[in-house]
C-alpha positions in Angstrom: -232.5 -20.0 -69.0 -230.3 -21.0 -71.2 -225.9 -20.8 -72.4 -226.5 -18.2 -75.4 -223.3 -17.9 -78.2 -220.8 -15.3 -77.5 -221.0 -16.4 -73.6 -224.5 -14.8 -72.8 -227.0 -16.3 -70.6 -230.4 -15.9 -72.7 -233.0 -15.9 -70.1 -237.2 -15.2 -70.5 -238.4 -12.0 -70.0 -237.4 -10.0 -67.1 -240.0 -9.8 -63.8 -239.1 -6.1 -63.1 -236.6 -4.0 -63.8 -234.7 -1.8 -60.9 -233.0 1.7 -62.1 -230.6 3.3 -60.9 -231.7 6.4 -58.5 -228.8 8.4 -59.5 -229.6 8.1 -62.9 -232.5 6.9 -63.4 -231.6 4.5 -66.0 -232.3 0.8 -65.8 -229.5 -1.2 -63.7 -230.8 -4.1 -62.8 -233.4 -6.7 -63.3 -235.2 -9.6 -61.5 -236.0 -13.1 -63.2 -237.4 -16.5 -62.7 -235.5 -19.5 -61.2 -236.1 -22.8 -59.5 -238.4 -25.5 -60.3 -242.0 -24.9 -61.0 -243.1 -25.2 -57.4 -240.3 -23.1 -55.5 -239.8 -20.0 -57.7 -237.8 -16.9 -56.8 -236.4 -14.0 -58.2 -232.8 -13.1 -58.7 -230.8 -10.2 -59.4 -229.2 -9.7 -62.6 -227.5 -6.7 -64.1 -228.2 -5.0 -67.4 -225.0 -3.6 -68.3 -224.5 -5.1 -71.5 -227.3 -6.7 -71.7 -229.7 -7.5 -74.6 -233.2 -7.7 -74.7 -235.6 -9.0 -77.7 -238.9 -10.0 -78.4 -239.4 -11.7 -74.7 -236.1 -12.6 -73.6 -232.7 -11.1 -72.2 -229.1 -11.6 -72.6 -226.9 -10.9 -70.4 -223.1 -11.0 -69.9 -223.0 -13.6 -67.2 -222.5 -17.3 -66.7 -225.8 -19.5 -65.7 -224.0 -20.4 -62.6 -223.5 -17.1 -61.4 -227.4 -15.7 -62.3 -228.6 -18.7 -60.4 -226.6 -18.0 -57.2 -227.4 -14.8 -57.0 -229.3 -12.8 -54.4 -232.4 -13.3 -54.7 -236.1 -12.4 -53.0 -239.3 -14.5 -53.0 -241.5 -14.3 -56.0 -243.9 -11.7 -53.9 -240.9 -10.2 -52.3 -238.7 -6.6 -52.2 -235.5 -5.7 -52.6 -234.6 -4.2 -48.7 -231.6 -1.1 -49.0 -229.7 -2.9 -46.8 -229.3 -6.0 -49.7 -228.3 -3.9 -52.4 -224.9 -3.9 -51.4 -225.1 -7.9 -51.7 -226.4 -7.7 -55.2 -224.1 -5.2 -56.3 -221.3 -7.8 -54.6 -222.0 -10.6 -56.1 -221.2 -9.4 -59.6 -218.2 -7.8 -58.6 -219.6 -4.5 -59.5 -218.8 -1.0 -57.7 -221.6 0.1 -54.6 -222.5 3.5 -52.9 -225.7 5.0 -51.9 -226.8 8.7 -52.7 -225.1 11.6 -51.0 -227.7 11.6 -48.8 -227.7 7.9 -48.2 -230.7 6.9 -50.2 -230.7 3.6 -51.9 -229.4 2.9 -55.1 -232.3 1.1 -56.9 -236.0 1.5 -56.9 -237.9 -1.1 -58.9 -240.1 0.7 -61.8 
């Protein structure tokens, strides 16, 4: 993970990518932090993002990928953590009319 030009965070390639249920179009995506013996994954979103031959840029500061929410490297995204991912970007939040979750991991 590194400080890319243009104030992008270029990071490796993405673990999985989460869309969005409404849409069905990709909204978010997990990577790799932490030292080589305590990894976990952490959200990041992918508005604006851009991806290459195995990396991704995206529009946010290292600081703020690495504090992120994040889940254990064999973990899951629970519905009731969505709203802290969505949160933590400062980025707008609501579940489906019928109160389904927002993103399912693809």
């Amino acid at each position: 993970m590194q400080d890319a030009p243009g104030g992008e965070l270029e990071i490796s390639e993405p673990e999985a990518v989460y869309v969005d249920t409404a849409t069905d179009q990709p909204a978010f995506a997990t990577v790799t932090v932490g030292v080589p013996t305590r990894h976990r994954l952490v959200f990041v979103p992918l508005g604006d993002a851009t991806v290459g031959p195995g990396y991704l840029k995206v529009a946010y500061d290292k600081k703020q990928v690495k504090e992120a929410p994040s889940i254990g490297t064999d973990g899951e995204l629970h519905a009731e953590d969505e709203k802290t991912v969505f949160a933590h970007y400062e980025l707008a939040y609501r579940t489906g009319a019928g109160g389904e979750r927002r993103l399912a991991r693809r």
